[in-house]
C-alpha atoms as an extended CHARMM CRD file, in Angstrom:
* protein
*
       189  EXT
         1         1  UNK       CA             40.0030000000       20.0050000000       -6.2020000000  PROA      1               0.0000000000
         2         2  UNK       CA             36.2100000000       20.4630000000       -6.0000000000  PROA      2               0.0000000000
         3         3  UNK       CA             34.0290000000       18.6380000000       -8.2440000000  PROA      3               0.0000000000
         4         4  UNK       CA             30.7800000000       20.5820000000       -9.2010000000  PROA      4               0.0000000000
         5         5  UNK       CA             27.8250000000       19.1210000000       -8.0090000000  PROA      5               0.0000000000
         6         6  UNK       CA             25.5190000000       16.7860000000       -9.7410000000  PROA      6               0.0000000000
         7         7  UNK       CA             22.7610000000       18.3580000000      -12.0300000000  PROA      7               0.0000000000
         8         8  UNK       CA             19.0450000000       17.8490000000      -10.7730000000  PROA      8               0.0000000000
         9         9  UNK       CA             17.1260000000       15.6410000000      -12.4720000000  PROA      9               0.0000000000
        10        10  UNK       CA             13.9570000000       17.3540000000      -14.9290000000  PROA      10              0.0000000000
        11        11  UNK       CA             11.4090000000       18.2350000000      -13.0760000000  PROA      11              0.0000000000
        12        12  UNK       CA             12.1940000000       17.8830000000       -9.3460000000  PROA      12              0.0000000000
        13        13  UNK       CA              9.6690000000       20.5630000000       -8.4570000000  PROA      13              0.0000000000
        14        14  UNK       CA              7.3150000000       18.0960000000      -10.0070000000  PROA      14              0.0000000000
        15        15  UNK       CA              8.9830000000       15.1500000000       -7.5110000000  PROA      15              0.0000000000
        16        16  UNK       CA              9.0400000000       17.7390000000       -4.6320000000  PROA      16              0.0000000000
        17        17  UNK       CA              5.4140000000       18.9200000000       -5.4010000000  PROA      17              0.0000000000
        18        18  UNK       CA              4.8100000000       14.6210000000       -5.6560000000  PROA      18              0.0000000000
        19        19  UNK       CA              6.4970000000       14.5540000000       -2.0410000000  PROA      19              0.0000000000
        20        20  UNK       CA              4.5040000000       17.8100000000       -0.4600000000  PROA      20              0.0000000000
        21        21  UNK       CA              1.0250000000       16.5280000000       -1.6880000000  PROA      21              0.0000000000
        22        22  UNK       CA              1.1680000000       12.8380000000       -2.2990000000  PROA      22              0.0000000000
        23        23  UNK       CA              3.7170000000       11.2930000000        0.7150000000  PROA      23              0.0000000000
        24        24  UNK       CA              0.5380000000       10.7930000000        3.0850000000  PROA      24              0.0000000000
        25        25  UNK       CA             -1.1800000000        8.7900000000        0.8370000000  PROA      25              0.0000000000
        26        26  UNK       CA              1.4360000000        6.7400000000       -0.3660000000  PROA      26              0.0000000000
        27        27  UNK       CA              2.5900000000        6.3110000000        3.2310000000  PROA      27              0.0000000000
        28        28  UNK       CA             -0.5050000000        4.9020000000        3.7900000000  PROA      28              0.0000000000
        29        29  UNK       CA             -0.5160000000        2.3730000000        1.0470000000  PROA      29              0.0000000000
        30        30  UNK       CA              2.9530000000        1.1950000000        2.1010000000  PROA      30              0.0000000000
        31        31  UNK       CA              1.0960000000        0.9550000000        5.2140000000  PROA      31              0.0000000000
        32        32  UNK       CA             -1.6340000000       -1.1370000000        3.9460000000  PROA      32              0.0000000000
        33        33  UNK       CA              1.0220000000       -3.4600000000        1.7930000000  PROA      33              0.0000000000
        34        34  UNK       CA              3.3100000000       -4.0930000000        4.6410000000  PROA      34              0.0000000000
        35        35  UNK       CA              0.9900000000       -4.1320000000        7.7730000000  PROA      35              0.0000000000
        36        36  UNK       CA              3.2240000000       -2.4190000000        9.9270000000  PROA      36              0.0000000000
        37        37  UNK       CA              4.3790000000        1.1380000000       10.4520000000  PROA      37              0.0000000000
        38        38  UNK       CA              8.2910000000        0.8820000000       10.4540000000  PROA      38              0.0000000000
        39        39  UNK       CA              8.3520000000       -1.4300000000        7.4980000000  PROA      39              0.0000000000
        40        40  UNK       CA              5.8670000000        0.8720000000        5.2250000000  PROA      40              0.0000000000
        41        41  UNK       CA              8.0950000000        3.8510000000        6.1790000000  PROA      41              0.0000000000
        42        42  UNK       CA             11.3660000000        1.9130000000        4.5170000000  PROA      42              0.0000000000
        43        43  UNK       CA              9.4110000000        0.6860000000        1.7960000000  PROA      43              0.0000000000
        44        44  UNK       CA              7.9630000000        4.2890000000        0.8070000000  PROA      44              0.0000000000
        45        45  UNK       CA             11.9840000000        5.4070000000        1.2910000000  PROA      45              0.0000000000
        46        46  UNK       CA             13.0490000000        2.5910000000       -0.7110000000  PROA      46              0.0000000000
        47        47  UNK       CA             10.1650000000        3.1700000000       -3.4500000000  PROA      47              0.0000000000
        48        48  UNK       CA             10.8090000000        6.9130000000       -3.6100000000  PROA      48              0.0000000000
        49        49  UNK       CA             14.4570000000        6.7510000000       -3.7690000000  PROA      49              0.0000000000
        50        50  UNK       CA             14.2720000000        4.6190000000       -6.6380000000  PROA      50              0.0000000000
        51        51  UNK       CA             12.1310000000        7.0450000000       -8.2440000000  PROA      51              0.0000000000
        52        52  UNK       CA             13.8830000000        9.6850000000       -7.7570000000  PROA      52              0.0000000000
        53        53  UNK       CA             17.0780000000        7.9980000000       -9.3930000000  PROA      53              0.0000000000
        54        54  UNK       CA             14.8520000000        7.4760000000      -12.5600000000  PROA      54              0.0000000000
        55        55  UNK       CA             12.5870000000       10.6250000000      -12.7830000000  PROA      55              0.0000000000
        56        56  UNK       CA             14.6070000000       12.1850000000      -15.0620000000  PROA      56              0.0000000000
        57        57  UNK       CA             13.6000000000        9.1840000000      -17.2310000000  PROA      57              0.0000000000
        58        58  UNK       CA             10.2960000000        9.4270000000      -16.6000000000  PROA      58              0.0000000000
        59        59  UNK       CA              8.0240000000       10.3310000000      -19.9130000000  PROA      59              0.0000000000
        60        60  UNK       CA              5.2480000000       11.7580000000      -18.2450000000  PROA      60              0.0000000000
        61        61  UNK       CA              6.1120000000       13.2350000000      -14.4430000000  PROA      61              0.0000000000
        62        62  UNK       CA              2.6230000000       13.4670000000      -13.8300000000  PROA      62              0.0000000000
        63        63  UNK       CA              2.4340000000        9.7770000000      -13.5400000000  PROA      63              0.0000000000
        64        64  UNK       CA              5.1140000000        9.8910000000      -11.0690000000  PROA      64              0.0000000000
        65        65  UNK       CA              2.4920000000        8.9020000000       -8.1810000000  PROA      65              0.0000000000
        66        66  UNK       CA              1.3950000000        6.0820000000      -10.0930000000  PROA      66              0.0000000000
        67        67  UNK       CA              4.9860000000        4.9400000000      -10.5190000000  PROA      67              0.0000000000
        68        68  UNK       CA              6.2770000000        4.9800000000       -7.0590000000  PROA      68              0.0000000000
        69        69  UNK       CA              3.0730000000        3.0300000000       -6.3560000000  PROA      69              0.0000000000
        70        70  UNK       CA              4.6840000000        0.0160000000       -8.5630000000  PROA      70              0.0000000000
        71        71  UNK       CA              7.7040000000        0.4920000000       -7.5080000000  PROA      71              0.0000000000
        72        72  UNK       CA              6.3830000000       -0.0630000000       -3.9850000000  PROA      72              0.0000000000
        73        73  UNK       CA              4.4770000000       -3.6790000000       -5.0100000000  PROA      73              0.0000000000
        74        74  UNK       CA              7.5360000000       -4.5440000000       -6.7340000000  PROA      74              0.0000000000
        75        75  UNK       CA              9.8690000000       -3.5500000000       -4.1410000000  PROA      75              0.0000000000
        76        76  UNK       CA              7.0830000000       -5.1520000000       -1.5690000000  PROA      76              0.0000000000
        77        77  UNK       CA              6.8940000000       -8.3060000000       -3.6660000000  PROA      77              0.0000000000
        78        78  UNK       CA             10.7720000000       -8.7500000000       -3.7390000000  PROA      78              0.0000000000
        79        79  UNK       CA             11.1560000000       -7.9290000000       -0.1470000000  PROA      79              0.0000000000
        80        80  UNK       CA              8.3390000000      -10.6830000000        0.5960000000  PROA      80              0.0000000000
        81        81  UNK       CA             10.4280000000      -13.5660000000       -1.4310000000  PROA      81              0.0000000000
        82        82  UNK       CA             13.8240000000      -12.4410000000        0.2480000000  PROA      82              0.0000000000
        83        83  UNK       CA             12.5750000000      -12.4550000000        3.5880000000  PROA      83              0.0000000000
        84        84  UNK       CA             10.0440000000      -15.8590000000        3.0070000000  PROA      84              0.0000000000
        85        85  UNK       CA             14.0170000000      -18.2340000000        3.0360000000  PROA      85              0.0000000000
        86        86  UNK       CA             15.0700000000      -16.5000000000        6.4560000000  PROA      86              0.0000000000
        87        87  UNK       CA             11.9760000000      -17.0510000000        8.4830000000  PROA      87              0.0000000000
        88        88  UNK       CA             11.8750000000      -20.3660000000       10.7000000000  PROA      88              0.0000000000
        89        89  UNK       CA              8.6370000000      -21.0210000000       12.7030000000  PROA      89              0.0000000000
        90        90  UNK       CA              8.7270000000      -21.9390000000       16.4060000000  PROA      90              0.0000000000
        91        91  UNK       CA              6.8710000000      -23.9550000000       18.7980000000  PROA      91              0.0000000000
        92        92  UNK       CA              4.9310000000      -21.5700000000       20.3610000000  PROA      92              0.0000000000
        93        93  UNK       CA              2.5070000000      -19.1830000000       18.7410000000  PROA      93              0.0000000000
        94        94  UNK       CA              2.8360000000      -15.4150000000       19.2680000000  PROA      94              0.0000000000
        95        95  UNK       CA              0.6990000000      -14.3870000000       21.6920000000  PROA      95              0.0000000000
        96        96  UNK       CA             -2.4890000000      -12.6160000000       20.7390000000  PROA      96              0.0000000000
        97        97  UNK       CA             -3.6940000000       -8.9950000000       20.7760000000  PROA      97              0.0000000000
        98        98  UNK       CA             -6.0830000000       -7.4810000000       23.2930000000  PROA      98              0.0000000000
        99        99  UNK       CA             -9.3550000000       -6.3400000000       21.3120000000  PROA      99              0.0000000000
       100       100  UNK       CA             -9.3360000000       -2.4360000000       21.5910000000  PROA      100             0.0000000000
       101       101  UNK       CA            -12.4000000000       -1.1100000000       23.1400000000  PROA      101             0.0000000000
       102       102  UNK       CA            -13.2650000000        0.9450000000       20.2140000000  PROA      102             0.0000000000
       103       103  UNK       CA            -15.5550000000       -0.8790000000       17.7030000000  PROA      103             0.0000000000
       104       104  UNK       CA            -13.7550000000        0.8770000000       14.6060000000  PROA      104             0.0000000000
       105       105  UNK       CA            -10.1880000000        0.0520000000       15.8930000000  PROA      105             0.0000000000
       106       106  UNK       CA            -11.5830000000       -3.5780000000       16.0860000000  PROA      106             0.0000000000
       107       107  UNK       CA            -13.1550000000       -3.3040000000       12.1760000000  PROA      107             0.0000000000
       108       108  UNK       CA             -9.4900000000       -2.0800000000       10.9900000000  PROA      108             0.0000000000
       109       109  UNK       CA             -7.8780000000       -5.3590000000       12.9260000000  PROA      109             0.0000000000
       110       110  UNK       CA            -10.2090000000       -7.4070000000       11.3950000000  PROA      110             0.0000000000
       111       111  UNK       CA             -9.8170000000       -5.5110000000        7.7050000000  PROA      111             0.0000000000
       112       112  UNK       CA             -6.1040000000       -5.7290000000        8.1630000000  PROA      112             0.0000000000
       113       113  UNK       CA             -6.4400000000       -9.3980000000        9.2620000000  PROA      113             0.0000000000
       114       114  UNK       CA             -8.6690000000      -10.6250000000        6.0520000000  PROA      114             0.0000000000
       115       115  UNK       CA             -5.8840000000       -8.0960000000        3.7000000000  PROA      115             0.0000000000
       116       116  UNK       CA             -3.1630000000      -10.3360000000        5.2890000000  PROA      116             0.0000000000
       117       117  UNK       CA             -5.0800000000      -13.8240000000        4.1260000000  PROA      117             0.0000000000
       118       118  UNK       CA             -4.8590000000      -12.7200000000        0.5520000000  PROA      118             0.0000000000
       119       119  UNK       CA             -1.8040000000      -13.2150000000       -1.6580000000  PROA      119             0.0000000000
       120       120  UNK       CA              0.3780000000      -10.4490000000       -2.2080000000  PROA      120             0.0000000000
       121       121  UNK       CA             -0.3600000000       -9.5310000000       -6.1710000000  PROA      121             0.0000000000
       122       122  UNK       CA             -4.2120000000       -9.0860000000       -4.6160000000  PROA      122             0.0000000000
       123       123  UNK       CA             -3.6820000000       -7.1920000000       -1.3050000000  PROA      123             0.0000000000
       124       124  UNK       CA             -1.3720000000       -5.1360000000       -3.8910000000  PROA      124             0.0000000000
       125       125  UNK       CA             -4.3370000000       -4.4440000000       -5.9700000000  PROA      125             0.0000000000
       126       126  UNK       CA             -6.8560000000       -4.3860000000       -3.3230000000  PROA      126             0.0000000000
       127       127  UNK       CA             -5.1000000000       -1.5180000000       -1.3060000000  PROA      127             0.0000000000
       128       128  UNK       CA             -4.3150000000        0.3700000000       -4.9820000000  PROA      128             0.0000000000
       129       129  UNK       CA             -7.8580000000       -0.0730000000       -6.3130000000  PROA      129             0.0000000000
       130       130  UNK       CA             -9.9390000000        0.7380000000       -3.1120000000  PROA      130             0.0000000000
       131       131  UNK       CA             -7.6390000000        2.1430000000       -1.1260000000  PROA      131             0.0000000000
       132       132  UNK       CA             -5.9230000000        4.2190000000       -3.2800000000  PROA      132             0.0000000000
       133       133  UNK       CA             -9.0400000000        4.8770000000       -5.1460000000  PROA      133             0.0000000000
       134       134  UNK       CA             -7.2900000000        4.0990000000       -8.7220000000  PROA      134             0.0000000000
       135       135  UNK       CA             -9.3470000000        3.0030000000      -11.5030000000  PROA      135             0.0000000000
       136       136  UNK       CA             -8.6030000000       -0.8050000000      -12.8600000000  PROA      136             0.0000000000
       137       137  UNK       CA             -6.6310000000        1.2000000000      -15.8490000000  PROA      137             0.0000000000
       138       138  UNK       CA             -5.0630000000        3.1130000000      -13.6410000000  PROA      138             0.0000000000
       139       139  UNK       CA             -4.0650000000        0.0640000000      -11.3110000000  PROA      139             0.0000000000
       140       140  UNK       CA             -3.3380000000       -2.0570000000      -14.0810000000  PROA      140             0.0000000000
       141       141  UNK       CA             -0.8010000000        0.5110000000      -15.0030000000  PROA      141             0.0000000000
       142       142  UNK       CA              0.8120000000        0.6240000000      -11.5180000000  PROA      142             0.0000000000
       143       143  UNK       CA              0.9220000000       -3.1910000000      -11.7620000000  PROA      143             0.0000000000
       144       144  UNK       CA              1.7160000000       -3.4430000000      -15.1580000000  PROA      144             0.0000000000
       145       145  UNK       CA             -0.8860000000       -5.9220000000      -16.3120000000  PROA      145             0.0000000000
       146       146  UNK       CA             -3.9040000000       -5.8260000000      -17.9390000000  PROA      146             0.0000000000
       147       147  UNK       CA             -7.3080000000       -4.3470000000      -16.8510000000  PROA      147             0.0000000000
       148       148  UNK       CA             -8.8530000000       -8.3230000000      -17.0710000000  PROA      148             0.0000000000
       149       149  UNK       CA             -6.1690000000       -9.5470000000      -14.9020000000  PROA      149             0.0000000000
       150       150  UNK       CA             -6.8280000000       -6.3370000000      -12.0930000000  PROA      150             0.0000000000
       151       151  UNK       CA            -10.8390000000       -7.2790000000      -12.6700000000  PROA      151             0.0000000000
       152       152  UNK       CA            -10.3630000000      -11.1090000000      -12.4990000000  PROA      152             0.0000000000
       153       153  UNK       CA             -8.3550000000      -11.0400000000       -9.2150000000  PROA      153             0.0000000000
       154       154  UNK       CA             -9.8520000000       -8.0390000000       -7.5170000000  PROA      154             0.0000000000
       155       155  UNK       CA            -13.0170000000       -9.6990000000       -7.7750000000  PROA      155             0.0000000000
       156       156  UNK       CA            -11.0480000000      -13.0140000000       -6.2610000000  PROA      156             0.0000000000
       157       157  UNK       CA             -9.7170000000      -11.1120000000       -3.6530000000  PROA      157             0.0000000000
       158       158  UNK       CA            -12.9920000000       -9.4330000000       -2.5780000000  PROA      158             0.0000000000
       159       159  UNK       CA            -14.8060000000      -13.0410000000       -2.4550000000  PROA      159             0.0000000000
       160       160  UNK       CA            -11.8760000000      -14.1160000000       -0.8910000000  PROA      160             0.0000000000
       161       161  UNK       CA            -12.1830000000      -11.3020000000        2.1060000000  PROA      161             0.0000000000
       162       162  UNK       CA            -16.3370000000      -11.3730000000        2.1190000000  PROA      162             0.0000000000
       163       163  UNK       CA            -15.6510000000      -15.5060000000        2.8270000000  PROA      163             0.0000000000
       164       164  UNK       CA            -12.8290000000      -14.5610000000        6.4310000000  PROA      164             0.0000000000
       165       165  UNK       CA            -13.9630000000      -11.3570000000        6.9620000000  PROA      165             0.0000000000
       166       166  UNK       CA            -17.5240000000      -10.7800000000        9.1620000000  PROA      166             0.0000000000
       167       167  UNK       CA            -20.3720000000       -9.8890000000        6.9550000000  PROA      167             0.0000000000
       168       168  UNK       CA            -21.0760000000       -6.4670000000        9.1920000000  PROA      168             0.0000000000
       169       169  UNK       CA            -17.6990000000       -5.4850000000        8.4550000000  PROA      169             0.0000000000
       170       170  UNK       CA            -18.9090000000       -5.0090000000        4.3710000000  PROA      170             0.0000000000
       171       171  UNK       CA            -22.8620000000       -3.9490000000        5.6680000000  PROA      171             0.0000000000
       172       172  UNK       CA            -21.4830000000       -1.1330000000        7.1680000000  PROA      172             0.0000000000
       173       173  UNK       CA            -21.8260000000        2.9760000000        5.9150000000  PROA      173             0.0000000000
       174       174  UNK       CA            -18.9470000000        4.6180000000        7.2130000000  PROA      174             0.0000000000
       175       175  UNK       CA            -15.4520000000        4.6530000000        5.8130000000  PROA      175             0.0000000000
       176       176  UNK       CA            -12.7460000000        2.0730000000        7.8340000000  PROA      176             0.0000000000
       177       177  UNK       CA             -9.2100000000        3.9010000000        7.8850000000  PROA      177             0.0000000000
       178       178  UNK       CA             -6.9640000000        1.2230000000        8.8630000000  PROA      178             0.0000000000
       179       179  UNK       CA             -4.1210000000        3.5640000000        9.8110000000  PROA      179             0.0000000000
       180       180  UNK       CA             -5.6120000000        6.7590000000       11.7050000000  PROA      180             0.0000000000
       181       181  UNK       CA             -6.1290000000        6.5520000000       15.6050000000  PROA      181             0.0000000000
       182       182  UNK       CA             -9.4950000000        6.5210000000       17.0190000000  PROA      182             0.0000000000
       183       183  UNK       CA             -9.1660000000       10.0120000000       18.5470000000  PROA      183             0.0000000000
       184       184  UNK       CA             -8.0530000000       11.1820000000       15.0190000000  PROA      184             0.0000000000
       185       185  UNK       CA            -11.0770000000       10.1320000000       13.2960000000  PROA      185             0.0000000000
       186       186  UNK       CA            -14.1300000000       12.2140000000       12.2240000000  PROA      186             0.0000000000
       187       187  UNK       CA            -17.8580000000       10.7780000000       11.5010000000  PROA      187             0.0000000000
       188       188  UNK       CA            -18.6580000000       10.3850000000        7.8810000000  PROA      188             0.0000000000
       189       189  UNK       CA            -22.1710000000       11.5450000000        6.9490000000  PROA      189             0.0000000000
């Protein structure tokens, strides 16, 4: 006996149109959370999974975007504990990176550096507010606190990087894209 198949959840053109338009740009936050390429790629899985389970839930699909975004920092934030008790340091320290000969590939090491000195609940909002180009409503939503909590530690978080990060690093005009090859970049006016 066949069993007839599940029905879609309401509005999965909305979550497909969220998937066509928006998977980039949330692949690139994962990116920015998780500081490596495999690991955003599983979290953005992870977070969009989970979303899709629940859309049908969802009051307003338009803020589907903004959802998957928390459910990434939550889903980041959990990984982060679960994976802090199974990590034992060694004697030796990993050995270190060759500087790229590009300048700009050096600016994103160093940006992705001074992201990975801050606590997690400010590289979250750091990478949502800047990166992401969300408003402090709109990240305090994602986050689910208030708009003086996303002031209060973005503006922690920004001291924070202006005190490990090199000064020329904030002096400069162009745009740093910490996850785009050299060859893929174009000048900004």
């Amino acid at each position: 006996m066949t069993q007839a198949p599940a029905e879609a959840p309401a509005g999965e053109d909305a979550f497909d149109r969220l998937l066509r338009e928006r998977s980039g740009a949330l692949l690139r936050t994962a990116y920015l959370l998780t500081g490596d390429r495999q690991l955003a790629e599983d979290l953005l899985q992870t977070a969009l999974t989970k979303t899709y389970l629940r859309w049908g839930r969802l009051r307003d699909v338009q803020a589907g975007e903004a959802y998957v975004r928390r459910v990434m920092a939550t889903t980041y934030s959990s990984w982060w504990r679960r994976r802090w008790n199974d990590e034992h340091p060694t004697g030796t320290p990993p050995e270190e990176v060759a500087p790229d000969a590009y300048g700009a590939a050096d600016d994103r090491d160093v940006l992705r550096r001074a992201l990975a000195g801050l606590s997690k609940r400010q590289r979250a909002m750091v990478v949502m507010r800047f990166y992401g180009d969300l408003s402090e409503t709109e990240t305090a939503d994602a986050m689910g606190v208030s708009v003086g909590t996303v002031k209060s530690t973005v503006a922690r978080a920004l001291a924070r990087l202006r005190e490990t990060a090199p000064p020329s690093l904030f002096s400069r005009p162009t745009v740093v894209r910490i996850d785009e090859p050299v060859t893929q970049r174009t000048a900004t006016p």
